[in-house]
C-alpha positions as CSV (number, residue, x, y, z in Angstrom):
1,X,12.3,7.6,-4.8
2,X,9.5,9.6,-2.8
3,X,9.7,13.2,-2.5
4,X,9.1,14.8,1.4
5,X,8.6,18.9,2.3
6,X,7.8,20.4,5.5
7,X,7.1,23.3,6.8
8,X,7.6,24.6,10.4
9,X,6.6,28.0,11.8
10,X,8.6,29.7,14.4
11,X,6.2,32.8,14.3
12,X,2.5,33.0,13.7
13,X,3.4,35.8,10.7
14,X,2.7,32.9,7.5
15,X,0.5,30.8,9.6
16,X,-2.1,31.6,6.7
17,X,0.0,30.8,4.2
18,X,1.1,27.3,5.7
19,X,-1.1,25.1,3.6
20,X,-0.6,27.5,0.1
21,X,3.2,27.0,0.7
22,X,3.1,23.1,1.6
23,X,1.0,22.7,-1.6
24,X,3.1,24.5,-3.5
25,X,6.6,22.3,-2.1
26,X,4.8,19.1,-2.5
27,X,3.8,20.0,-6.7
28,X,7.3,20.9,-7.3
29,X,8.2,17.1,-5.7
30,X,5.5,15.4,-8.3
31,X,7.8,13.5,-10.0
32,X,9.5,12.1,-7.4
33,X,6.3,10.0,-6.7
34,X,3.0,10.3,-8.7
35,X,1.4,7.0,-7.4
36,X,0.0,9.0,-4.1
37,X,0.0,12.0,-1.9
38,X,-0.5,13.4,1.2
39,X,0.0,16.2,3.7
40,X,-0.5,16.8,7.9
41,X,-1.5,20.2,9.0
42,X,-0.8,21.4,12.2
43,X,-3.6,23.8,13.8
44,X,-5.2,25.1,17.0
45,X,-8.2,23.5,18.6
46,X,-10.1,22.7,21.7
47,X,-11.2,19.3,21.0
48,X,-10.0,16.1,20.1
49,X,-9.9,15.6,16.2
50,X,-10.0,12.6,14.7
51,X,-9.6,12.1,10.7
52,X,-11.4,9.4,9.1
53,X,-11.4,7.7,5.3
54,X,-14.0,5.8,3.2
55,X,-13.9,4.6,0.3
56,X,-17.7,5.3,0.0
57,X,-18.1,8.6,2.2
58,X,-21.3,9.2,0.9
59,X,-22.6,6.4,2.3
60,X,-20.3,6.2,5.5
61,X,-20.3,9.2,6.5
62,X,-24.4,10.0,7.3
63,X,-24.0,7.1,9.2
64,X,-21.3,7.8,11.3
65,X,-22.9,11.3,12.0
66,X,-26.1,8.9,12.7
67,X,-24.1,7.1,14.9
68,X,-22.0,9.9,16.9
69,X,-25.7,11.7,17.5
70,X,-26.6,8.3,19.8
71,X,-23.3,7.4,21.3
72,X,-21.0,10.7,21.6
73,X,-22.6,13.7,23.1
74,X,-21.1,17.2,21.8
75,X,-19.3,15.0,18.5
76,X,-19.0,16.7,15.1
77,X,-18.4,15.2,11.6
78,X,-16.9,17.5,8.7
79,X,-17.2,15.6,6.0
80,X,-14.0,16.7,3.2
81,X,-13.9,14.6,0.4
82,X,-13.6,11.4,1.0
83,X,-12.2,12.4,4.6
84,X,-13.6,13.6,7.8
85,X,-12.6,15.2,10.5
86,X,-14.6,13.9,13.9
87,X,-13.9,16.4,16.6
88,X,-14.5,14.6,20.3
89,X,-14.7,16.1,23.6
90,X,-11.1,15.5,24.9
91,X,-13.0,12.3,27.6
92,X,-13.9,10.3,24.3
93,X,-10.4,10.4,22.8
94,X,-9.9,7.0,23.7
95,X,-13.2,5.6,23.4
96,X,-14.8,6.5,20.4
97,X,-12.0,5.7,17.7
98,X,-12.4,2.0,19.3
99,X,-16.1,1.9,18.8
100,X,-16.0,3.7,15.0
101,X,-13.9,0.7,14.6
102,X,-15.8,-1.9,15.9
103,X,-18.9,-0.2,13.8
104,X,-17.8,0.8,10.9
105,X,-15.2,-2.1,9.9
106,X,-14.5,-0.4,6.1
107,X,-13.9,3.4,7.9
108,X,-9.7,3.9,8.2
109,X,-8.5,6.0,10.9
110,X,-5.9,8.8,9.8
111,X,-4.6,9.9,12.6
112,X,-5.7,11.9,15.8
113,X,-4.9,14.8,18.2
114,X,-5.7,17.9,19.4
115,X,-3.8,19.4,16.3
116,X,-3.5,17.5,13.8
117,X,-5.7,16.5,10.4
118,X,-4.3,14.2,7.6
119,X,-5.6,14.4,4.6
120,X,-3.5,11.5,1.6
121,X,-5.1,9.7,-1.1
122,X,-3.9,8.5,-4.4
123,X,-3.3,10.7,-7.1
124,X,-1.2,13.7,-7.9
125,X,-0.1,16.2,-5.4
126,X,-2.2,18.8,-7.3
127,X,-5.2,16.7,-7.6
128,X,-4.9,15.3,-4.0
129,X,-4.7,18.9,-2.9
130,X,-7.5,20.2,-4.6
131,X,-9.5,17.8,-3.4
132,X,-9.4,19.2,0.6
133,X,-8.6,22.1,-0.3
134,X,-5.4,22.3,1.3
135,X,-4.6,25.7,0.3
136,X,-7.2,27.4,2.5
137,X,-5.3,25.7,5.2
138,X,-3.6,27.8,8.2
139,X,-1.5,26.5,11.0
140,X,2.2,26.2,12.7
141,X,3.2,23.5,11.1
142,X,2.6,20.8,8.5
143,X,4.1,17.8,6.8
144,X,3.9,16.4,3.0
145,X,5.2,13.6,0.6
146,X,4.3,12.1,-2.5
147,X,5.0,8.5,-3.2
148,X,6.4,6.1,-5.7
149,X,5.7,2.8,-4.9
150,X,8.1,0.1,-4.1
151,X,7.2,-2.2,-0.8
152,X,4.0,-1.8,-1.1
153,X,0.9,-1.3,-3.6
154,X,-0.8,2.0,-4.7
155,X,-3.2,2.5,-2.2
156,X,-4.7,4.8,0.4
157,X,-3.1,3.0,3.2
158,X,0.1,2.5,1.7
159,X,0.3,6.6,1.3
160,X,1.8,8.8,3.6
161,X,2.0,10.3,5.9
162,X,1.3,7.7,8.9
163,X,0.4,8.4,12.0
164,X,0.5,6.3,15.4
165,X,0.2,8.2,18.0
166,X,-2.1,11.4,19.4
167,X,-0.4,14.4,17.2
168,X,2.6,12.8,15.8
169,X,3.2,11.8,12.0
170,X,5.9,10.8,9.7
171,X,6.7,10.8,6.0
172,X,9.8,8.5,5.0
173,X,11.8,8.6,1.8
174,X,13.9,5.0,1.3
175,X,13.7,1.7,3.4
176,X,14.1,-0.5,6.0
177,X,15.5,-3.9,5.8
178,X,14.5,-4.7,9.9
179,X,11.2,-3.6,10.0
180,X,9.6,-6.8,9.9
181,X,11.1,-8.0,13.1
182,X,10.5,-4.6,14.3
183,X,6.7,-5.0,13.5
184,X,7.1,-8.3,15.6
185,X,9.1,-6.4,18.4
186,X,6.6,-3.3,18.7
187,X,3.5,-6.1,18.7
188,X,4.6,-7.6,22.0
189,X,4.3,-3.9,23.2
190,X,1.0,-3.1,22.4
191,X,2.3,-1.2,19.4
192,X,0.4,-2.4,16.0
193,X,0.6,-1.1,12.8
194,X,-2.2,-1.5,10.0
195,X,-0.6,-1.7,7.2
196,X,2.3,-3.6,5.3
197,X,4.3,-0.1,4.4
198,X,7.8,0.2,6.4
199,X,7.2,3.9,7.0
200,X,4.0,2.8,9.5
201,X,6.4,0.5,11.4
202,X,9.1,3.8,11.5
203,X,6.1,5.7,13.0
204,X,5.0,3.1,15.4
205,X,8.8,2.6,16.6
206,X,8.8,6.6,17.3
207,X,5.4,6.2,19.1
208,X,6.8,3.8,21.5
209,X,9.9,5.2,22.7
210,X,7.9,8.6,23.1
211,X,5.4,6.3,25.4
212,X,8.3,5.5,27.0
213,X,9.0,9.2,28.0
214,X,11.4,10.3,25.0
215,X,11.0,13.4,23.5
216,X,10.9,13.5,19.7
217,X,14.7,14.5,19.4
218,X,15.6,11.3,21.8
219,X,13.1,9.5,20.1
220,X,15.2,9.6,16.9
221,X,18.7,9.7,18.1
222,X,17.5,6.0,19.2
223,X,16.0,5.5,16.0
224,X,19.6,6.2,14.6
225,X,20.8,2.2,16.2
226,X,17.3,0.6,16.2
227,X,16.0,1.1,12.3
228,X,18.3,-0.2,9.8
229,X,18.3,0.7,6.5
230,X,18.2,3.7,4.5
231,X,15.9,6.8,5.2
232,X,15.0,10.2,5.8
233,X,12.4,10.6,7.9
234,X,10.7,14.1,9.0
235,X,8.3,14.1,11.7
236,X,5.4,16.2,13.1
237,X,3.9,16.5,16.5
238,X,2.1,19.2,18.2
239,X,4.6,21.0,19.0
240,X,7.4,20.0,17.3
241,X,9.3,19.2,14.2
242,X,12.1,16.7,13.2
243,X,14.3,15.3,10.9
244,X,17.0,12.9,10.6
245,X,19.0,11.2,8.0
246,X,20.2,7.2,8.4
247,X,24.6,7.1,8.5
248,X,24.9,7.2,5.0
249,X,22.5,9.5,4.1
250,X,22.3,8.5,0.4
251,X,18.8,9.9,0.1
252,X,18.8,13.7,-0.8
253,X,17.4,16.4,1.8
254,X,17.7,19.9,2.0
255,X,17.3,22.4,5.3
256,X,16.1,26.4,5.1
257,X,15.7,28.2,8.1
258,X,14.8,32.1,8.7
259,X,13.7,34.5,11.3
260,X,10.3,32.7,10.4
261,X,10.4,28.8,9.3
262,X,12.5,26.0,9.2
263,X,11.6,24.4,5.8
264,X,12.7,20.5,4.3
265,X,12.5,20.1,0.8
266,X,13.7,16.5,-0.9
267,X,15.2,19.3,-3.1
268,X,16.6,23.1,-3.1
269,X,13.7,23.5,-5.9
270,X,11.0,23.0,-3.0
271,X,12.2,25.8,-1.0
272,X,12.4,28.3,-3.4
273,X,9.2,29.8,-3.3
274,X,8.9,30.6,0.3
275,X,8.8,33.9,1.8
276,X,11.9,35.3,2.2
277,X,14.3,32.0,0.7
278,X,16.7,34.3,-0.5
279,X,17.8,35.2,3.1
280,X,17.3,31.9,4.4
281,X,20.0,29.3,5.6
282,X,20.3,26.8,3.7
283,X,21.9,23.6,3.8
284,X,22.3,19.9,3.4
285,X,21.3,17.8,6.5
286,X,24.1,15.7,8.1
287,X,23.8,12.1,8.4
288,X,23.1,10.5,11.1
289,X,22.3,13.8,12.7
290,X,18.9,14.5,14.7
291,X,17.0,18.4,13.7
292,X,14.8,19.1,16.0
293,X,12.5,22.2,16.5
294,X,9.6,22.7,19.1
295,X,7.6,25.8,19.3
């Protein structure tokens, strides 16, 4: 039992707001999951971003700002917590993460894009939040779950949401019974995941076919005869927003859309402080039905 919001902006009128109202969704879902939390915001930017994690940023992170100085001209570390956001110029995208890796063996890669910043560590929603200050955030869109344990322990990596590819996330409420012979599958394409939670393989499989050329829609129909189990998935990338529901959609999931936002809640009680809820929309997801939105 994990709870998932999101929030996707059809206008720019709340992009302000976006982070206060994900925060907000993902407190109300507490206690669906209080092992771990975490949320991807969707922004504007003219560089490559790259989030990073340590364990001991304090020490890390000086010398990964050390190290960008020497080997990655026009680089930039904000340091959050104990995240970072490394913003590249858009030739180092592929280069860089490599060499961090290589470097820094103990730094764990988030995510990367030219939009996107995770920020998940365990804890509380509230605590997680406050900690990156994820209510000052602004953007078009943004993605959120907190966790409850069951496949995997109560750590950083095992917290969602995971990300695979340049700009594209997922949070995932249930499980897969295939993903192991998925994980095999996607290794033999170049596809590896890093850690031993389900969702990461789910994200890795959405990675691939969208490599292939799928958009994010297609992506999941497929998703819908390749991932077996039970799940709700909602999914970010820059410039769209999805969500689907396995055939039996046992897990619970709720849809708002106005003039202004599509919003997903785990439950009604996510939603119903958003702007204008009382006019939204609402309803309950189909099963084995893709949603998809792109700005």
């Amino acid at each position: 039992m994990c709870g998932i919001v999101g929030l996707f902006l059809k206008t720019d009128r709340l992009r302000p707001q976006l982070g206060n109202c994900l925060t907000d969704m993902l407190i109300t879902m507490t206690d669906r999951g209080p092992d771990s939390a975490g949320i991807a915001i969707y922004g504007d930017s003219d560089a490559f971003k790259l989030t990073v994690q340590s364990d001991t940023p304090d020490l890390i992170f000086p010398a990964v700002s050390t190290w960008l100085e020497e080997h990655a001209k026009d680089a930039s570390l904000r340091a959050i917590d104990t995240h970072a956001v490394i913003s590249l110029p858009d030739t180092l995208s592929e280069t860089v993460p490599t060499a961090l890796a290589a470097q820094f063996p103990t730094l764990r890669i988030m995510g990367g894009g030219t939009s996107m910043e995770i920020f998940k560590e365990v804890g509380l929603p509230k605590d997680v939040a406050d900690r990156f200050g994820i209510r000052a955030m602004d953007g078009s869109h943004g993605i959120g779950h907190t966790r409850m344990a069951t496949e995997s322990a109560v750590t950083t990596d095992g917290a969602h949401p995971f990300s695979t590819g340049a700009d594209q996330c997922l949070v995932h409420n249930g499980s897969l019974s295939n993903h192991n012979s998925l994980r095999r599958k996607l290794a033999r394409e170049n596809v590896t995941v890093s850690s031993q939670n389900d969702s990461e393989v789910a994200a890795a499989y959405l990675t691939w076919k969208m490599r292939e050329g799928a958009n994010l829609g297609q992506a999941l129909e497929a998703g819908l005869n390749d991932l077996d189990g039970f799940y709700t998935f909602v999914v970010g990338t820059k410039n769209g927003f999805g969500v689907v529901r396995d055939p039996i959609a046992c897990k619970p999931a709720v849809l708002a859309e106005t003039d202004d936002y599509v919003a997903f809640g785990s439950e009604y009680r996510a939603l119903v402080n958003l702007p204008d809820i009382e006019t939204a929309r609402v309803w309950e997801p189909e099963p084995a039905t893709v949603y998809f939105w792109e700005r």
